[in-house]
C-alpha positions as a Markdown table, in Angstrom:
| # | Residue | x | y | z |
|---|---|---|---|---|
| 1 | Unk | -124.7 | -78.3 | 33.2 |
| 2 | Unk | -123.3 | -78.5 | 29.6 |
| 3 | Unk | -120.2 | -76.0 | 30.0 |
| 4 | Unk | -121.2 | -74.1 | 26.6 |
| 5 | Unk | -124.9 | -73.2 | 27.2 |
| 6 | Unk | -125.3 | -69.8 | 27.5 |
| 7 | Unk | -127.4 | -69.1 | 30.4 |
| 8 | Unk | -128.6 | -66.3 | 32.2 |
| 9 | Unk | -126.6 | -66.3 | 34.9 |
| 10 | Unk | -129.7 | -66.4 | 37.6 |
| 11 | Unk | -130.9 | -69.6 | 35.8 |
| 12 | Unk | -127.4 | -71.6 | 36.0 |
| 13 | Unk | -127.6 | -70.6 | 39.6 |
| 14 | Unk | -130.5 | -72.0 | 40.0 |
| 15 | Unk | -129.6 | -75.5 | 38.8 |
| 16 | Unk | -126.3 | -75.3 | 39.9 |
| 17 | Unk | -128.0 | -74.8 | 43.7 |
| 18 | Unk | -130.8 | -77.4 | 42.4 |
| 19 | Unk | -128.2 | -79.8 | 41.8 |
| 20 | Unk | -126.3 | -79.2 | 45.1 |
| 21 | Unk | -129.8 | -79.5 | 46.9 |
| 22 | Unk | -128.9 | -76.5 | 48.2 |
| 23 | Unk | -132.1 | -74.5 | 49.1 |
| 24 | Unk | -131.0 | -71.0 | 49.7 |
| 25 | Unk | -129.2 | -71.1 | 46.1 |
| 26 | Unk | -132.3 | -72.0 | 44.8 |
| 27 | Unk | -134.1 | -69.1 | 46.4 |
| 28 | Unk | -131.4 | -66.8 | 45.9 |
| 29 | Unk | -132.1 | -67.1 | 41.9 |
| 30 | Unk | -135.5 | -66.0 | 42.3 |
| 31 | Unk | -137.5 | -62.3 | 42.8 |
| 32 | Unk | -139.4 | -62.3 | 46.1 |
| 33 | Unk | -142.3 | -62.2 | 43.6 |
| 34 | Unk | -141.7 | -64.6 | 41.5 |
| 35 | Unk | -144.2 | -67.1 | 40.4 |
| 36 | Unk | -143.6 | -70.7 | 40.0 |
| 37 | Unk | -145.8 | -73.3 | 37.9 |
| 38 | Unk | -145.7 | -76.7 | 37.6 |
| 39 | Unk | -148.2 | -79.7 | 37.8 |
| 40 | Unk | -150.9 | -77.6 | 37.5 |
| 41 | Unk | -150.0 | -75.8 | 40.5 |
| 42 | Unk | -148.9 | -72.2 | 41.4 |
| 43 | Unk | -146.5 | -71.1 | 44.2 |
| 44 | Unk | -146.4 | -67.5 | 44.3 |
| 45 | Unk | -143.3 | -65.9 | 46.5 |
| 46 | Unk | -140.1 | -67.0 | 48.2 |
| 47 | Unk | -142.3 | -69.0 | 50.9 |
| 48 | Unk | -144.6 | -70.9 | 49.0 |
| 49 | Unk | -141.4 | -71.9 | 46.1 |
| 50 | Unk | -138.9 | -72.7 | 48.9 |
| 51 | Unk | -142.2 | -74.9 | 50.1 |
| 52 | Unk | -142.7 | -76.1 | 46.5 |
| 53 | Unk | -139.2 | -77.4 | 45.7 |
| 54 | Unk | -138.6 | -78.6 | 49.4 |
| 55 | Unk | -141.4 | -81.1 | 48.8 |
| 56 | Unk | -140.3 | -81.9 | 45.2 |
| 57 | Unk | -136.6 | -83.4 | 46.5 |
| 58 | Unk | -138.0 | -85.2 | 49.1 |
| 59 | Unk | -141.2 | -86.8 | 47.7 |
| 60 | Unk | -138.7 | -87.7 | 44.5 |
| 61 | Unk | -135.9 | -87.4 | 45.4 |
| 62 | Unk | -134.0 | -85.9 | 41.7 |
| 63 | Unk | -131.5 | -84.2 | 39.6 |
| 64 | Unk | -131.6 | -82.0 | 36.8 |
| 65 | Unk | -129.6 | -81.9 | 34.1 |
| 66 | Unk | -130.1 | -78.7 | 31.2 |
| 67 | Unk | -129.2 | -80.7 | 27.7 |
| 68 | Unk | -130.2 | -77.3 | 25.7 |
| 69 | Unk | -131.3 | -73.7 | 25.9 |
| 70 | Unk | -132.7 | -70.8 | 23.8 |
| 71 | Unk | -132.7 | -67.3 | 25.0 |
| 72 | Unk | -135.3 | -64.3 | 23.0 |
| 73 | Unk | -135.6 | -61.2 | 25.1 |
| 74 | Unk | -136.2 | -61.8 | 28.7 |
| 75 | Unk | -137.7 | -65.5 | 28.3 |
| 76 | Unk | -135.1 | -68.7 | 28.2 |
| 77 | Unk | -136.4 | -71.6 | 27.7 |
| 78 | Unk | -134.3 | -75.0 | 28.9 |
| 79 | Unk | -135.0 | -78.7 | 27.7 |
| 80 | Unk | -133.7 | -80.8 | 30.5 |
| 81 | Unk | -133.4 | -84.1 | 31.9 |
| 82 | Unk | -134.9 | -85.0 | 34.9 |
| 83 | Unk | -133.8 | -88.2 | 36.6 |
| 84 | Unk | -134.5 | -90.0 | 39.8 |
| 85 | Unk | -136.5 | -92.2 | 41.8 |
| 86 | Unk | -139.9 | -92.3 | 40.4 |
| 87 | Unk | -141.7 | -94.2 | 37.5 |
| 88 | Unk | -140.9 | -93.3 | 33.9 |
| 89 | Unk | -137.2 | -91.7 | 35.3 |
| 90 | Unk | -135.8 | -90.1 | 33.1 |
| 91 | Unk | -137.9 | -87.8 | 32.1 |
| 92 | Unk | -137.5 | -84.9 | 29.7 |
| 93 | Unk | -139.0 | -81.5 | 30.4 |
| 94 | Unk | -139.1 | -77.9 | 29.3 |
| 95 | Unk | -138.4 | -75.0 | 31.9 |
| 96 | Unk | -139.8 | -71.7 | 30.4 |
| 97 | Unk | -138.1 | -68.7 | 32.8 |
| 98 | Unk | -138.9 | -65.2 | 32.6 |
| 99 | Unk | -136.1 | -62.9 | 34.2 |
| 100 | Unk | -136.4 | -59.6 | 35.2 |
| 101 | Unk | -133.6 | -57.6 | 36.8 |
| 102 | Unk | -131.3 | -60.3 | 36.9 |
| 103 | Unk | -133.7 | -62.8 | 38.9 |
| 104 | Unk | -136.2 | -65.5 | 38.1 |
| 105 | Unk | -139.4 | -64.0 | 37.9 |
| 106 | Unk | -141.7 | -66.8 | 36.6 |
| 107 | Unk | -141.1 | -70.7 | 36.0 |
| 108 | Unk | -142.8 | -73.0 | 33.9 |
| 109 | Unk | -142.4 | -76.8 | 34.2 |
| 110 | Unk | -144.1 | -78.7 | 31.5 |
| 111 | Unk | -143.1 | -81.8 | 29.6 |
């Protein structure tokens, strides 16, 4: 993560643990009810997004790297690059969070 991007700090968790493949970090960054979205799919609660991202680093196999953020009210959203073994690697994308009470309550992946 770029040392001067100003994240919430639930979000750096989340990549920080991301990038560590550490899978309670992830979780730990989000609300129980949190909703996640991303190629055209919805995973709704800590199960199905510990599912979700499970299956995402070991069908390709990645990391993440935040290049930019922007922060307005309770929405951030994070340009970042996405690197790893699949076709096209790397890819940019755009991670749109919503934060409430200091967790993750919805994710957006898109490109």
């Amino acid at each position: 993560m770029t040392p001067s991007m100003d994240l919430p700090p639930c979000i750096g968790a989340y990549f920080d643990a991301d990038s560590r493949n550490d899978a309670e970090g992830v979780m730990a960054a989000f609300s129980p009810y949190a909703l996640v979205e991303d190629e055209n799919r919805r995973h709704a609660g800590h199960a199905a997004i510990g599912a979700w991202w499970a299956e995402a680093k070991r069908k390709t196999p990645h990391v993440t790297a935040p290049l930019e953020a922007t922060t307005a009210s309770d929405i951030t959203c994070v340009r970042a690059r996405v690197s790893g073994d699949f076709p096209g690697s790397p890819v940019t994308l755009h991670f749109t969070f919503t934060v409430r009470d200091g967790l993750i309550q919805h994710l957006e992946i898109a490109p």
